[in-house]
py3Dmol code that shows the C-alpha trace and the ligand (Angstrom):
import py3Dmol

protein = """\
ATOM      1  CA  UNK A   1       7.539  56.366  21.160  1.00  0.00           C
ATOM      2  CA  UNK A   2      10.057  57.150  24.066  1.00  0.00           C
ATOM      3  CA  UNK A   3      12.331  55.538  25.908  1.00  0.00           C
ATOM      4  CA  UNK A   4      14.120  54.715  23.310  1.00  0.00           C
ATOM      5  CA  UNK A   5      18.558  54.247  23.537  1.00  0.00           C
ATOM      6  CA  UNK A   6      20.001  53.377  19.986  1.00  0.00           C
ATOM      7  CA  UNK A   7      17.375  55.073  17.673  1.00  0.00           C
ATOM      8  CA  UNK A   8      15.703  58.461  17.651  1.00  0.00           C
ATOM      9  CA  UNK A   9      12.342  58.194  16.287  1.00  0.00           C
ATOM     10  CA  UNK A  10      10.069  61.564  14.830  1.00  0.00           C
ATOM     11  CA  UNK A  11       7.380  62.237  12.947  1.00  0.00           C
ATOM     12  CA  UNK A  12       7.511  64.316   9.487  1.00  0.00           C
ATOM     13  CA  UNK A  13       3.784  64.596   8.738  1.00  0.00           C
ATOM     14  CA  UNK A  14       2.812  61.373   7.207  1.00  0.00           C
ATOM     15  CA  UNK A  15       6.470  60.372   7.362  1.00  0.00           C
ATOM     16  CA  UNK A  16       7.826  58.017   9.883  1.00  0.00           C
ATOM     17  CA  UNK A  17      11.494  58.474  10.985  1.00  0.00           C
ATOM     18  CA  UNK A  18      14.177  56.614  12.809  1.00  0.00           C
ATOM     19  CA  UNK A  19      17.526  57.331  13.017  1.00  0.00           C
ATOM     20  CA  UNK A  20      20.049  54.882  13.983  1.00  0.00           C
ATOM     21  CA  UNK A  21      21.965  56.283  16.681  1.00  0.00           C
ATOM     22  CA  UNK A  22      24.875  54.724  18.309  1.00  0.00           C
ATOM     23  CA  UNK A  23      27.311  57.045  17.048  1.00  0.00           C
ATOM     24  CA  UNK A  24      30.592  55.798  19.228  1.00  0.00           C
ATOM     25  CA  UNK A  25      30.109  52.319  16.995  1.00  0.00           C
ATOM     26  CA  UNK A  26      29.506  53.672  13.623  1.00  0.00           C
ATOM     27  CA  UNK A  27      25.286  52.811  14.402  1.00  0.00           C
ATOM     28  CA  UNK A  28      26.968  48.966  14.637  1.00  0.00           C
ATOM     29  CA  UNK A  29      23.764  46.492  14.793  1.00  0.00           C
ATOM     30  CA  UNK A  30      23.732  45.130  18.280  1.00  0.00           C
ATOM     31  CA  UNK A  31      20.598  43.578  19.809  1.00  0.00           C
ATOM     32  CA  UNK A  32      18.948  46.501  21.482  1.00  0.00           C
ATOM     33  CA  UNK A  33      19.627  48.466  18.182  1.00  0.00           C
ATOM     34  CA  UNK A  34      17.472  46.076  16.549  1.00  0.00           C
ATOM     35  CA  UNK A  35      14.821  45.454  18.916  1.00  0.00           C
ATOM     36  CA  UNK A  36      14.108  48.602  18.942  1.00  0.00           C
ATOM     37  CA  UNK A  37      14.536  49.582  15.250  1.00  0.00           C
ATOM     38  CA  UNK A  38      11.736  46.883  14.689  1.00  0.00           C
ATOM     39  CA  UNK A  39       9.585  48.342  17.655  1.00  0.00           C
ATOM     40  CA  UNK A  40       9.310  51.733  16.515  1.00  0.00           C
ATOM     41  CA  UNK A  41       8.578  50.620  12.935  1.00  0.00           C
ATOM     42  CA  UNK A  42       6.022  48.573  13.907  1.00  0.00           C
ATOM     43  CA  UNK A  43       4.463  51.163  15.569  1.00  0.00           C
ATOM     44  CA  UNK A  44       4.732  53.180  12.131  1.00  0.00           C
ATOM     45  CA  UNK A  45       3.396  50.505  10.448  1.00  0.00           C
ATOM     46  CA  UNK A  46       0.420  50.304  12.354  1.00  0.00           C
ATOM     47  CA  UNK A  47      -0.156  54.154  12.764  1.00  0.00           C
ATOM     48  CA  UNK A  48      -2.372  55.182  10.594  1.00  0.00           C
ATOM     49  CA  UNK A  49      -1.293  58.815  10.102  1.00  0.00           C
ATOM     50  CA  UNK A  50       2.043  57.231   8.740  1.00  0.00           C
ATOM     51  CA  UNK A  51       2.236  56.534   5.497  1.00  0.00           C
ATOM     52  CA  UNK A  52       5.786  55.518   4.463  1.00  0.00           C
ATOM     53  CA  UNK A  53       8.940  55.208   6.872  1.00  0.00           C
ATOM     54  CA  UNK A  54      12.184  56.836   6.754  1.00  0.00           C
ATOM     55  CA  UNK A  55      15.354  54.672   8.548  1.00  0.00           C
ATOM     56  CA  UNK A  56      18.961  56.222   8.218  1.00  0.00           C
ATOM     57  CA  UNK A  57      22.029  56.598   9.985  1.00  0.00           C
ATOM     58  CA  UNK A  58      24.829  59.505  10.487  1.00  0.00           C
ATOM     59  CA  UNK A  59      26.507  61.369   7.965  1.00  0.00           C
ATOM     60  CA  UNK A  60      29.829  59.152   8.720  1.00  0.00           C
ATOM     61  CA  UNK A  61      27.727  55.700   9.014  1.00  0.00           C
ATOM     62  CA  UNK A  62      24.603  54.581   7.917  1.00  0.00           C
ATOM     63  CA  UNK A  63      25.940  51.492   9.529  1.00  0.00           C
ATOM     64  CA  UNK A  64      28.853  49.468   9.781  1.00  0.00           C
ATOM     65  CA  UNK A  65      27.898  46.405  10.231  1.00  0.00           C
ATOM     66  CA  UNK A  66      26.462  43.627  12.989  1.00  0.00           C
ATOM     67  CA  UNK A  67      28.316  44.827  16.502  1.00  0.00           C
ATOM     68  CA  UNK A  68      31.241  42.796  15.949  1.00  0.00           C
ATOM     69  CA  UNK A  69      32.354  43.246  19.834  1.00  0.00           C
ATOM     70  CA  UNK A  70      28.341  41.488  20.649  1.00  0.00           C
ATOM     71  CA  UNK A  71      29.181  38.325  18.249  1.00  0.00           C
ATOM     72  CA  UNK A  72      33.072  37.344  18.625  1.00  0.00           C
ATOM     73  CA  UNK A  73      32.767  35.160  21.741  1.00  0.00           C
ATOM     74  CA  UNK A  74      29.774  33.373  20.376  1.00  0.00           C
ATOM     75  CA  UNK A  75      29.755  29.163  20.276  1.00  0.00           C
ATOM     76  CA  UNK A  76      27.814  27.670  17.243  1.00  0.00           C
ATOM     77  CA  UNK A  77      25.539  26.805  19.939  1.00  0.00           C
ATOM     78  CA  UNK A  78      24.866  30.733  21.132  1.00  0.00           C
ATOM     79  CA  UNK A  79      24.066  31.936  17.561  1.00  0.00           C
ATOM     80  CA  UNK A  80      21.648  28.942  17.203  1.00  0.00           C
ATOM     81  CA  UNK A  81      19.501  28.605  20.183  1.00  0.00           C
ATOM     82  CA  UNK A  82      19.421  32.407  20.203  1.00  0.00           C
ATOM     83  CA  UNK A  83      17.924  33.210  16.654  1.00  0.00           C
ATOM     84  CA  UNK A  84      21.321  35.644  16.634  1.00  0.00           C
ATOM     85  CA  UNK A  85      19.591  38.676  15.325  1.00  0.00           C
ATOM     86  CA  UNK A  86      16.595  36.928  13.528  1.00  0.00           C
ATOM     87  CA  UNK A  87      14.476  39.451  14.913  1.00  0.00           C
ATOM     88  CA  UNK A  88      15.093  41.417  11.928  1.00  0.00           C
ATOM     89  CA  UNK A  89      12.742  39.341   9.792  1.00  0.00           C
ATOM     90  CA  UNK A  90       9.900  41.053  11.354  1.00  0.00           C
ATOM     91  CA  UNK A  91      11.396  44.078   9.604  1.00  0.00           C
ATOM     92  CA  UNK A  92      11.135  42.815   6.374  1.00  0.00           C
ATOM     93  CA  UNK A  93       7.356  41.723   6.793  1.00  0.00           C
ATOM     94  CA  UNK A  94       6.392  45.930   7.105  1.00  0.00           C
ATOM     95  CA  UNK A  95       3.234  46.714   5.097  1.00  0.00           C
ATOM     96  CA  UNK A  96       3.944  50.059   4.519  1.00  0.00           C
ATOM     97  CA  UNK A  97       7.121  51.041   2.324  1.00  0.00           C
ATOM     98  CA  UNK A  98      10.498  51.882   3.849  1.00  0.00           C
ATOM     99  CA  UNK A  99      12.996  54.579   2.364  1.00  0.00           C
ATOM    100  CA  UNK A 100      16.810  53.653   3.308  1.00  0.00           C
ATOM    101  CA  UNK A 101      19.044  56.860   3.429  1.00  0.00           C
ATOM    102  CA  UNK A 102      22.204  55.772   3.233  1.00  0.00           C
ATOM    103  CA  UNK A 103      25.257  57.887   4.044  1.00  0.00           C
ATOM    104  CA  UNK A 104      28.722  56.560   4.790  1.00  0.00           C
ATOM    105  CA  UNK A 105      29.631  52.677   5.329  1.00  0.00           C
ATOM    106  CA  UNK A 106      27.361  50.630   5.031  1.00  0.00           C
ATOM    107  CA  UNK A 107      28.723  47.728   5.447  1.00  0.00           C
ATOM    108  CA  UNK A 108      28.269  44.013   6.526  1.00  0.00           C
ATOM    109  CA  UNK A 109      24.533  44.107   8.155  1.00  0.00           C
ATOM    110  CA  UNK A 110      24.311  47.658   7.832  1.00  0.00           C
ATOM    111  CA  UNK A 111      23.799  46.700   4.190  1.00  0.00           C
ATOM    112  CA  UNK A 112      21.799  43.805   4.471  1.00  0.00           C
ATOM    113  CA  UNK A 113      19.450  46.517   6.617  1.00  0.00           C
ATOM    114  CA  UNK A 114      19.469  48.583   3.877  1.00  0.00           C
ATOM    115  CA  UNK A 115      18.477  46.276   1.298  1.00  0.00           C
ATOM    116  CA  UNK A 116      15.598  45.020   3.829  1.00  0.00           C
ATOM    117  CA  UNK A 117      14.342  48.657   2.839  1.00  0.00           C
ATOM    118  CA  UNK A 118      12.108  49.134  -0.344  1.00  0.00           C
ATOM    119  CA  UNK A 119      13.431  52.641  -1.924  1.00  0.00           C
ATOM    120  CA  UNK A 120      17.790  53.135  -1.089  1.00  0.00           C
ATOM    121  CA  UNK A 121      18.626  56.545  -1.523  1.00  0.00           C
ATOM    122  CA  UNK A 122      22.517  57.008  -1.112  1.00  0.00           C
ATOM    123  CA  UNK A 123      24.396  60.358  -0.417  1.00  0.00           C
ATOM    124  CA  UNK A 124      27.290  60.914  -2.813  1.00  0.00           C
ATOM    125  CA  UNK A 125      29.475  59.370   0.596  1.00  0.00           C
ATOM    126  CA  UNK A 126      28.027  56.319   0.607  1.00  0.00           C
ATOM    127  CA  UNK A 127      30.166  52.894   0.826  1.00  0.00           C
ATOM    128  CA  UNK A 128      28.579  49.615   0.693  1.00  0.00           C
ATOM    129  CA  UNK A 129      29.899  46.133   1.635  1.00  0.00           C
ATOM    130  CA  UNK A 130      29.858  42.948   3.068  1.00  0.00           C
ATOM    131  CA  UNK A 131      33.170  42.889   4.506  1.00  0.00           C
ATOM    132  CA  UNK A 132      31.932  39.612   6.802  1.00  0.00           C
ATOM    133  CA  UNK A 133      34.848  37.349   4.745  1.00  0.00           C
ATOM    134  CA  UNK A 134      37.861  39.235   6.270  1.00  0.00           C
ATOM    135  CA  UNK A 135      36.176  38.375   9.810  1.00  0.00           C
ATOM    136  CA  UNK A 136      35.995  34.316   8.939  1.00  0.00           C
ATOM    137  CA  UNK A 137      32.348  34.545   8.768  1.00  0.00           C
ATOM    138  CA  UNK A 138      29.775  35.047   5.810  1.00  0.00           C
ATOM    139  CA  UNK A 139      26.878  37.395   5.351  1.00  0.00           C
ATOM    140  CA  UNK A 140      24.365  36.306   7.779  1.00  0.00           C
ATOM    141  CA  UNK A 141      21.587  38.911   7.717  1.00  0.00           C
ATOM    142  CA  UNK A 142      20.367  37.995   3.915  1.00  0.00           C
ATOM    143  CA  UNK A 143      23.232  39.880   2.296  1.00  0.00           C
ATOM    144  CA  UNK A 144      24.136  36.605  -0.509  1.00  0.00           C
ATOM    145  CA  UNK A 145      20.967  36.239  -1.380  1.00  0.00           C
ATOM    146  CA  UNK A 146      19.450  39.789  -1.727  1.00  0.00           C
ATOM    147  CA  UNK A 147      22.577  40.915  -2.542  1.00  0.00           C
ATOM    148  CA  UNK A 148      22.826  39.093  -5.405  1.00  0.00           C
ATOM    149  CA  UNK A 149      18.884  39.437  -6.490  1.00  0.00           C
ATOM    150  CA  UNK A 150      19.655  42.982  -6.533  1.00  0.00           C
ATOM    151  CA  UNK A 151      23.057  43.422  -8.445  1.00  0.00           C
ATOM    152  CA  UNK A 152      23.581  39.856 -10.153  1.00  0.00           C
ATOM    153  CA  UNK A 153      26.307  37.082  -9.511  1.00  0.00           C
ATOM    154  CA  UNK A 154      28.741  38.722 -10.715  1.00  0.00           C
ATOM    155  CA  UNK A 155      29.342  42.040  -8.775  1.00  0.00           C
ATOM    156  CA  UNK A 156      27.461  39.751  -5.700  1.00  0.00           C
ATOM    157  CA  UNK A 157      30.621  37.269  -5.732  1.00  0.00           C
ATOM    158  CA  UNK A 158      33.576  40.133  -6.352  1.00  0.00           C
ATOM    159  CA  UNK A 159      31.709  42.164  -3.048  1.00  0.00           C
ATOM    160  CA  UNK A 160      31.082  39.004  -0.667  1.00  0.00           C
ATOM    161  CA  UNK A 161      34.111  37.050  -1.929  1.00  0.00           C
ATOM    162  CA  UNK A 162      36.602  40.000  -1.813  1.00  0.00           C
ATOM    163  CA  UNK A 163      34.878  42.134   1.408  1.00  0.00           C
ATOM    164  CA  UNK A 164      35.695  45.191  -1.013  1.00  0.00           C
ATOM    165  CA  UNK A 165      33.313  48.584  -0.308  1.00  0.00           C
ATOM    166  CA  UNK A 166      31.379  49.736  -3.663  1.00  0.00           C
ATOM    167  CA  UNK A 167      30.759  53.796  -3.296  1.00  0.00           C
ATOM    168  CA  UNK A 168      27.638  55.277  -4.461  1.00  0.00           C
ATOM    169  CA  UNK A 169      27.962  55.848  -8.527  1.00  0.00           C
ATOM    170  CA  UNK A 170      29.142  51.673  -8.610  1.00  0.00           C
ATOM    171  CA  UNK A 171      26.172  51.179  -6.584  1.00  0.00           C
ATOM    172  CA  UNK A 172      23.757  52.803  -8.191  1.00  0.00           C
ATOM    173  CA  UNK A 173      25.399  51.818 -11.848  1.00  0.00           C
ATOM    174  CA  UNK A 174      24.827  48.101 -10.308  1.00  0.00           C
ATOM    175  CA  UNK A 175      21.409  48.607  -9.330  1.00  0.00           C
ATOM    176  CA  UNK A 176      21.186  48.734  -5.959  1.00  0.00           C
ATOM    177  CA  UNK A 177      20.390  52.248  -5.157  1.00  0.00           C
ATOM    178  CA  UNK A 178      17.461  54.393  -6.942  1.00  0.00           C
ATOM    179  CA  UNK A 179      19.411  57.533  -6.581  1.00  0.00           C
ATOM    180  CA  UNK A 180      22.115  59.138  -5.620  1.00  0.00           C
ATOM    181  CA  UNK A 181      21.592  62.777  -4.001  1.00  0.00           C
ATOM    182  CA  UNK A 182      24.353  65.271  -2.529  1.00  0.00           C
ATOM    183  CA  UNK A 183      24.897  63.955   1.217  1.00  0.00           C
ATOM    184  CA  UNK A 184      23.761  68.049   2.543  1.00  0.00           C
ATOM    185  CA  UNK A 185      20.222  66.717   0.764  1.00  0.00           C
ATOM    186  CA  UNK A 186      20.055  63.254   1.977  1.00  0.00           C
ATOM    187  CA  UNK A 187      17.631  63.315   4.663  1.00  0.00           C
ATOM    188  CA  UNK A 188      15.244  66.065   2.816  1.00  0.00           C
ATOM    189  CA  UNK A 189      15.445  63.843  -0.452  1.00  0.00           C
ATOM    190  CA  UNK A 190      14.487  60.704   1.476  1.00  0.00           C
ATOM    191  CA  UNK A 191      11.714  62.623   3.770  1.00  0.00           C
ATOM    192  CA  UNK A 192      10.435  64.048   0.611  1.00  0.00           C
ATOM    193  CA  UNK A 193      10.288  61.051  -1.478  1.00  0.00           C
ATOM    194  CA  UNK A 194       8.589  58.941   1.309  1.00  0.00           C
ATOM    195  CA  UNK A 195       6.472  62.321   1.836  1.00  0.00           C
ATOM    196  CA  UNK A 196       5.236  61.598  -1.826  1.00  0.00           C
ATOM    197  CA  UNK A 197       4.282  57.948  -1.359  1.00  0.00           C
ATOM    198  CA  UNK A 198       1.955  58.778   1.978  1.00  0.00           C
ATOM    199  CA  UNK A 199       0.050  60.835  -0.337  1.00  0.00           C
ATOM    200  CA  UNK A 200      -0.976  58.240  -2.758  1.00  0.00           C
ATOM    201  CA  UNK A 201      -3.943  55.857  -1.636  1.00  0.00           C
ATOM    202  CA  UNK A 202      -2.485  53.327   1.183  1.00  0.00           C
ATOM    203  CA  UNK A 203      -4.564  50.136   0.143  1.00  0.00           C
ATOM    204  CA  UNK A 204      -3.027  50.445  -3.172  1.00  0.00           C
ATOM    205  CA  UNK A 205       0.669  51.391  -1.796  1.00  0.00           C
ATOM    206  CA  UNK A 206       0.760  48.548  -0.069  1.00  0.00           C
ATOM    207  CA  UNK A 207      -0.624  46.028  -2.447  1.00  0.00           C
ATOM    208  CA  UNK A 208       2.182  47.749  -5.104  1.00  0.00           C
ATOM    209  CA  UNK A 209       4.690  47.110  -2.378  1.00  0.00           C
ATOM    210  CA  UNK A 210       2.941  43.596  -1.914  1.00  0.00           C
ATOM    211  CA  UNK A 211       3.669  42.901  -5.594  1.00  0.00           C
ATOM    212  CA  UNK A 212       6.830  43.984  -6.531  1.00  0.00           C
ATOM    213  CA  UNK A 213       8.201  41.823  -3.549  1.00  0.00           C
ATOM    214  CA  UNK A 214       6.287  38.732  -5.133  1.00  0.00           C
ATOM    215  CA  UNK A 215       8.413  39.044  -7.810  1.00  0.00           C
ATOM    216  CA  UNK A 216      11.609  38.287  -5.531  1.00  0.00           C
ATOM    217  CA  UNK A 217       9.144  34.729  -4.093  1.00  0.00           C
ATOM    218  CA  UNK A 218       7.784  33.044  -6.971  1.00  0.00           C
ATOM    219  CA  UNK A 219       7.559  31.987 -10.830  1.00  0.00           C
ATOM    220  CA  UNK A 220       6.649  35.229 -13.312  1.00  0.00           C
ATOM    221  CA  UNK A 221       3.219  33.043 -14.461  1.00  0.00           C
ATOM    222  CA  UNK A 222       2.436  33.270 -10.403  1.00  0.00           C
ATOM    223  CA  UNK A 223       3.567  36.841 -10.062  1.00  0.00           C
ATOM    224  CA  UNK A 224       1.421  37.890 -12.838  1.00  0.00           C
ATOM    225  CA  UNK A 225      -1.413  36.285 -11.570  1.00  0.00           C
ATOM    226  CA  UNK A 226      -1.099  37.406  -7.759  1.00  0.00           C
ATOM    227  CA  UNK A 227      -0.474  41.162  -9.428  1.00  0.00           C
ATOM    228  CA  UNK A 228      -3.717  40.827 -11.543  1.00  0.00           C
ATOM    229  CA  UNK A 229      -5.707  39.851  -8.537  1.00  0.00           C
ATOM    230  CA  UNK A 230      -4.588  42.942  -6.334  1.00  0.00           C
ATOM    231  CA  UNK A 231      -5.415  45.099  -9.495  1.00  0.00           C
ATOM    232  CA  UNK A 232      -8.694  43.425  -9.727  1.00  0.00           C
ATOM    233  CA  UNK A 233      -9.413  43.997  -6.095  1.00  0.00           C
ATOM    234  CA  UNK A 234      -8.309  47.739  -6.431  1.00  0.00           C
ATOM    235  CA  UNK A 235     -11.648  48.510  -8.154  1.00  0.00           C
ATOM    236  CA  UNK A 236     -13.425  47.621  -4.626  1.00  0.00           C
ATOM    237  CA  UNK A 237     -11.884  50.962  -3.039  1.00  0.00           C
ATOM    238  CA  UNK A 238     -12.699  54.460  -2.931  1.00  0.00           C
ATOM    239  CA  UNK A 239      -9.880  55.638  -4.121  1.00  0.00           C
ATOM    240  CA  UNK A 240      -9.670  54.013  -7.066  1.00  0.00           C
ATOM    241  CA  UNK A 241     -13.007  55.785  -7.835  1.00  0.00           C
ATOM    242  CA  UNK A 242     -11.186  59.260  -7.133  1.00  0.00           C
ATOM    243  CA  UNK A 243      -8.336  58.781  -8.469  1.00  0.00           C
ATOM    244  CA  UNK A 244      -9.831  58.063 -11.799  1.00  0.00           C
ATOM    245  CA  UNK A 245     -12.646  60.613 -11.073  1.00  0.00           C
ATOM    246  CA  UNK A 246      -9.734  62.954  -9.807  1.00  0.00           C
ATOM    247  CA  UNK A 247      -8.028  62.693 -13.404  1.00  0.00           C
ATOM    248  CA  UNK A 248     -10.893  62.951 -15.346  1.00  0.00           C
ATOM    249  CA  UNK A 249     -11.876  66.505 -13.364  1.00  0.00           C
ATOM    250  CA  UNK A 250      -8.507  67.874 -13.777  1.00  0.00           C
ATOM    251  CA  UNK A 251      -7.179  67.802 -10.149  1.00  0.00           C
ATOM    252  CA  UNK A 252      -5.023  66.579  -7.531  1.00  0.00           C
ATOM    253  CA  UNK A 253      -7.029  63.298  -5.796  1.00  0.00           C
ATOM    254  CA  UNK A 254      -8.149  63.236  -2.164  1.00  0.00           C
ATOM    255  CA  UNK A 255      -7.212  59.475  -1.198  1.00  0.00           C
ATOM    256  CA  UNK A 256      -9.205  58.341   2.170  1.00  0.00           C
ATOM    257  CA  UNK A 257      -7.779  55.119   2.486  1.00  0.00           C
ATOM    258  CA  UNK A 258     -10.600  53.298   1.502  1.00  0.00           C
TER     259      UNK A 258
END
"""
ligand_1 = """\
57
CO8
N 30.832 46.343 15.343
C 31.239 46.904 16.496
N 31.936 48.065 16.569
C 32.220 48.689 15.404
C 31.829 48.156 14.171
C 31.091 46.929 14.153
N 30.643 46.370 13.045
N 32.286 48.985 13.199
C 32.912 49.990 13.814
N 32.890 49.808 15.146
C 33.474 50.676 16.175
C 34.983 50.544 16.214
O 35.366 49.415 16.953
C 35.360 51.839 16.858
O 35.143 51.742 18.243
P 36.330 52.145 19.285
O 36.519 53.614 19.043
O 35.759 51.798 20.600
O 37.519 51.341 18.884
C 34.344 52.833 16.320
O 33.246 52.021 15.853
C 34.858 53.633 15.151
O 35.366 52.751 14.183
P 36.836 52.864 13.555
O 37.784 53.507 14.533
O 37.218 51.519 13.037
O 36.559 53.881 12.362
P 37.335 54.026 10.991
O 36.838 55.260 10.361
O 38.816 53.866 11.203
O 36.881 52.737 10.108
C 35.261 51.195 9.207
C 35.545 52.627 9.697
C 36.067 50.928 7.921
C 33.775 51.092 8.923
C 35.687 50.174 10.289
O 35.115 50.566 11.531
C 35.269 48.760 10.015
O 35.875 48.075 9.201
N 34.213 48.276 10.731
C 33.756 46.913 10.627
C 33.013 46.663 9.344
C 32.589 45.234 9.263
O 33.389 44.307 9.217
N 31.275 45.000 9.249
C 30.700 43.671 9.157
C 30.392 43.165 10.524
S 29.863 41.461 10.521
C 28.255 41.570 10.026
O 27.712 42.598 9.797
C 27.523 40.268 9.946
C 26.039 40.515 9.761
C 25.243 39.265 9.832
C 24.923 38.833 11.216
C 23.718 37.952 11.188
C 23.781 36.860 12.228
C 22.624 35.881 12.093
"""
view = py3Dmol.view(width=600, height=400)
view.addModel(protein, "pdb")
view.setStyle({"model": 0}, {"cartoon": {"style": "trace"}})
view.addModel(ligand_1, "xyz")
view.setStyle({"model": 1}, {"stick": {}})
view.zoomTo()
view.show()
């Protein structure tokens, strides 16, 4: 995992991290940025000594936005026959789940990146937005749609409507961040809490991650149903057998992955 530009990628025991890292543009998305954000986690996400992934930003940015100075001379034609930055949909198909720690702006794609994620943790700092009305454009990276899934119509239209920034208590009031943890804490908090998923039995972390984004793709009769089949199929692993054994004995489970 070298060789890297735009990103710094580590290890934190089971923990996958990348950092977004193009500091002089506020971590702005521009094409390397991604291809390599979706390199690295798919190397995560086939590793498997990883068990969750960690993506953040700076303390000033988690980031603030698609690199506006990439896109403004674009033709129709450019963004098209390009895929313009389509190559984040492979970042939403990740098996394994993916903690967002949010500090600063984000803003524009910077929040549509975050809301790829599966857990957002936000520093006491953070701003989010999708300022992309005040540039003659519209969210483009998924922001009106899971935008909107995630906080309702209402706040969705007064955000992408108005381009106004949301800080962290209106964000997490609205639903779109889990927590909200002092911005000194941030990257322990989110290392920690993706720490505590790796621990739990991977088949059945990713079927839970499976299911829960079902619920965002079909009717609630369907979700149901595809949920009750991964639980179903749960009972063919070993580590439903000790986990259950495990509780029964009084102590902590020893999940193999099988
Ligand atoms: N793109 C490129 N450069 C950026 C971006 C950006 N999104 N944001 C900041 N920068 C650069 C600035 O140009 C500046 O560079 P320089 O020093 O060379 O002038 C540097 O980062 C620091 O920024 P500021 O001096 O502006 O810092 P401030 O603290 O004064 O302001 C803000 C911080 C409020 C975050 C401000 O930088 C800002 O408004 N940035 C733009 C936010 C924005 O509009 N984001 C949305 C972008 S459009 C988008 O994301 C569309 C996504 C969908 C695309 C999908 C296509 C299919």
């Amino acid at each position: 995992m070298t060789g890297y530009e735009t990103i710094k990628v580590e290890r934190r025991g089971r923990v996958g991290l990348i950092t977004l890292d193009r500091p002089e543009a506020l971590n702005a998305l521009n094409t390397q940025l991604m291809d390599e954000v979706v390199a690295a986690a798919g190397e995560f996400d086939r590793d498997p000594e990883v068990g969750a992934l960690v993506l953040t930003g700076s303390e000033r940015a988690f980031a603030a936005g698609a690199d506006i100075k990439e896109m403004a001379s674009l033709e129709f034609a450019d963004a098209y026959l390009s895929g313009l930055f389509t190559g984040w949909e492979a970042f939403t198909r990740l098996r394994k789940p993916v903690v967002a720690a949010v500090a600063g702006y984000a803003l524009g794609g910077g929040c549509e990146l975050a809301m790829m994620c599966d857990i957002l943790l936000a520093a006491d700092t953070a701003r989010f937005g999708q300022p992309e009305i005040k540039l003659g454009v519209i969210p483009g990276m998924g922001g009106t749609q899971r935008l909107t899934r995630a906080i309702g119509k209402a706040k969705a239209m007064d955000l992408v409507l108005t381009g106004r920034m949301m800080d962290a208590e209106e964000a997490e009031r609205s639903g779109l961040v889990a927590r909200i943890v002092p911005v000194a804490d941030l990257l322990d908090e989110a290392v920690k809490l993706a720490a505590t998923i790796a621990e739990m039995s991977p088949v059945a972390t990713l079927m839970a991650k499976e299911a829960v984004n079902r619920a965002f793709e079909t009717t609630l009769a369907e979700g149901v149903y595809f949920e009750r089949r991964l639980f179903n199929g749960a009972f063919a692993t070993a580590d439903q057998k000790e986990g259950m054994a495990a509780f029964a004995e009084k102590r902590p489970p020893n999940f193999e992955g099988r």
